[in-house]
N, C-alpha and C positions, 0 to 999 in steps of 0.2 A: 273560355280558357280555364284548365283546371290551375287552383290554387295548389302552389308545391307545398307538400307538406313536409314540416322539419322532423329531421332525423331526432332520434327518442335522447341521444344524448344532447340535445342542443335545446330541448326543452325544459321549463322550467321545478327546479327539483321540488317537494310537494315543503322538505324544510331548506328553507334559503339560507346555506349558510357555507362561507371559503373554503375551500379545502384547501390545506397546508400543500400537500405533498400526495399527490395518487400519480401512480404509472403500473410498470411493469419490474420484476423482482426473477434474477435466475435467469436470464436468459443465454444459453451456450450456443458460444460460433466462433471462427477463428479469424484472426485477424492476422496483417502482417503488417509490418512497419521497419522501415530505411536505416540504416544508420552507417557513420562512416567506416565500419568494417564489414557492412555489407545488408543482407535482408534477412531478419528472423522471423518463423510464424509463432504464434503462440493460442492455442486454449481459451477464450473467456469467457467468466459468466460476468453477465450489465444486466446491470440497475438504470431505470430510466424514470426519472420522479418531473413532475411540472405541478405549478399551483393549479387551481381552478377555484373560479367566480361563482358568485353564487346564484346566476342567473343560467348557468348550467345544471343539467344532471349528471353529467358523465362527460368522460376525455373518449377521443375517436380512438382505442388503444391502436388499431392497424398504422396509428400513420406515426406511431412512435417505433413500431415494427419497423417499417420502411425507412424512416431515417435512416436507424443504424444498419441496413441492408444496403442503401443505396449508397451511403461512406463507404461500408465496407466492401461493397463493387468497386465502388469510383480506387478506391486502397488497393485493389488486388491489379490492378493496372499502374497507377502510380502510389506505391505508398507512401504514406506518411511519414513524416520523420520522428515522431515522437507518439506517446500515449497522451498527453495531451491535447498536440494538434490533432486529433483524432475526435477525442474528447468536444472541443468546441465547434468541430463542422459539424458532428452528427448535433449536436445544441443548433446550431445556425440554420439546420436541414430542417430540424423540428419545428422553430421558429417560423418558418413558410409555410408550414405543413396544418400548423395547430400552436396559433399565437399563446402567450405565456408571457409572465414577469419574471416568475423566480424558477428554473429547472434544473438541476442536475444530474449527471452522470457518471456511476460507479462503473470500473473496468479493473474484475480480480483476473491472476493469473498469478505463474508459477515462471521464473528466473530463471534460465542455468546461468551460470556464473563460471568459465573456467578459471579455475586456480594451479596455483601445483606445491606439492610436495612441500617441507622446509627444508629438508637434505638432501632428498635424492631426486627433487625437481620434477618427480612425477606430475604428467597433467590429471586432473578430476576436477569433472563438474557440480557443480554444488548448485544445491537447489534454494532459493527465497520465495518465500510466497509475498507476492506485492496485491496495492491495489492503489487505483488512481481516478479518485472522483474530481470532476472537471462541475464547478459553482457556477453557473449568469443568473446572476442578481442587478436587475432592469439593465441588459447589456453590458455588466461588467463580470469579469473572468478571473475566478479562485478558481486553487487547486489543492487538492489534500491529497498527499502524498502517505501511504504506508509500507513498510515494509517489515519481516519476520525474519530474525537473523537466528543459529543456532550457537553456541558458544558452550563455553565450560566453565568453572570457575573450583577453587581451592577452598578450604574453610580456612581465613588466617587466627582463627581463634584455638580450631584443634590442633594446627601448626606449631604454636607455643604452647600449647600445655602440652603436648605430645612429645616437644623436643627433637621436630623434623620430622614428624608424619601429620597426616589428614585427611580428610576426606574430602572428596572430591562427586560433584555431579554434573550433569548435562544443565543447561542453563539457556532461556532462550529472551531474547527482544524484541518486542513490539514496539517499535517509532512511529508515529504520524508528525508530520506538520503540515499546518493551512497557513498557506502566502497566496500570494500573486502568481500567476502564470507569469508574468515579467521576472522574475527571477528565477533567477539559471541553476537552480537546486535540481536534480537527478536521483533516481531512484539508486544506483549505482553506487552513489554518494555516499548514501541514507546506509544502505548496506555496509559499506565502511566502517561507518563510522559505529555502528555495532558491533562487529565483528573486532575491531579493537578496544570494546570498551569490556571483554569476557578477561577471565585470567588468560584463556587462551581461545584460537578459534577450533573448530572441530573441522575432519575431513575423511571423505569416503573412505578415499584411497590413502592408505598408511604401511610404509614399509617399517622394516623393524627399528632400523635407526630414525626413519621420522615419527615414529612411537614414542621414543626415547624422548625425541626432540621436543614434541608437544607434552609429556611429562615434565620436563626441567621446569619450559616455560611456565607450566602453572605455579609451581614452585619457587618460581622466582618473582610471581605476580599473583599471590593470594587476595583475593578481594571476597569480601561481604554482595550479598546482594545488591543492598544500599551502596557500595561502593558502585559499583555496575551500572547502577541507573543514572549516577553521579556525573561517573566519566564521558557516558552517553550524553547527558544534558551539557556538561559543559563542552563537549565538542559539537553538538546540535548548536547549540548558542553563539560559536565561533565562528558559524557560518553568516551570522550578520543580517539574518533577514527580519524582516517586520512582519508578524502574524503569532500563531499557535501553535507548541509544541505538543506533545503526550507520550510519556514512556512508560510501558509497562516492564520491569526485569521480571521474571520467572525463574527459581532455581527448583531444578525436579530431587528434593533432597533426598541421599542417599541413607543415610541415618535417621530420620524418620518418617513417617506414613502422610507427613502433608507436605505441602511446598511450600518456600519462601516466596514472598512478592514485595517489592519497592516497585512504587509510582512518584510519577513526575508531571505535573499540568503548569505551563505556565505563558502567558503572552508579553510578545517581543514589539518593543515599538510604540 
């Protein structure tokens, strides 16, 4: 009887030594998932990362393919309800497939969000770019939540020496937080809570009186960048959970040729 011989990845590497993190990077396909106003599909590109031993040479990469293939069949028949539970089957798939300690999975995409008007209640859809890596570290379940809000903000410094002018630029936020898949934190949320933290938000669709509208508003809510990233932390914070925040504010300044940035790192709990 022939002796089977082992596949080139399951033999031993010529230097013996862990790898942290190898998978696969970029990979586009669509997913769908449930919610209680109905079913959206979305765009993604996933990251799919697992440790390896060092008694390997290489991960089988196909069967990290087929995980996220076989979720996201088993999804397009019953979806998911979230981008997480999504996140930990295709992990639990892999797990069968091609044991592991530590894996993770990144899933970017792109938000519409409808909104409308402030005057004339126009609807437009506004776009966030998210991304939601799902952590199992020896069977247990983080999640890092990110989101890209667009906003605006006032200068309150030209404001006062100006005597009721300023200038004014486009302005944008990058939130993450790492908690617990047990907490009930929402992409949704996270958007929010940016989108209130600019002098004002920004919108597609703008008729001439909701021009005006979102003009006042900045005007009546001048912030610094620093202010920005401020408001953002402390309303991140309100939300009470245990783990890691990170806020990056970006102002694209009008008045001169580089940008502003305030950063915020800090862990809850």
């Amino acid at each position: 009887m022939l002796k089977q011989q082992l596949d080139t990845q399951d033999r031993l590497p010529k230097v013996k030594e862990t790898i942290d993190r190898v998978g696969i990077a970029g990979l586009r396909t669509g997913l769908r998932l449930c919610s209680p106003s109905g079913e959206a599909c979305f765009t993604a590109d996933i990251d799919l990362y697992i440790d390896l031993d060092d008694a390997r040479k290489g991960i089988h990469m196909s069967r990290l393919v087929e995980s996220i293939n076989e979720m996201i069949s088993k999804g397009s028949r019953v979806p998911k309800d979230s981008f997480e539970r999504l996140g930990m089957d295709i992990l639990d798939e892999l797990q069968k497939r091609h044991k592991y300690k530590k894996g993770e999975i990144t899933m970017r995409t792109t938000l519409l969000l409808r909104r409308h008007t402030p005057v004339t209640n126009k609807p437009t859809d506004e776009h966030y770019d998210v991304a939601v890596k799902i952590i199992s570290d020896n069977g247990s379940y983080f999640k890092n939540l990110q989101v890209r809000a667009i906003g605006n903000t006032l200068c309150p410094h030209s404001l006062e020496t100006t005597h009721g002018k300023a200038h004014v630029q486009r302005a944008e936020i990058s939130l993450a937080i790492e908690t617990s898949v047990k907490e009930n934190i929402v992409l949704d949320e996270l958007i929010e809570i940016c989108e209130r933290s600019f002098s004002s938000p920004t919108y597609t669709v703008l008729k001439t009186v909701d021009e005006a509208s979102v003009v006042e508003e900045m005007f009546k809510n001048p912030k610094f960048i620093e202010d920005v990233a401020r408001d953002c932390f402390r309303q991140t914070k309100n939300l009470g959970f245990k783990g890691k925040v990170k806020i990056r504010a970006e102002s694209f300044e009008s008045i001169h040729k580089h940008n502003a940035v305030s950063e915020i790192e800090r862990v809850f709990g």
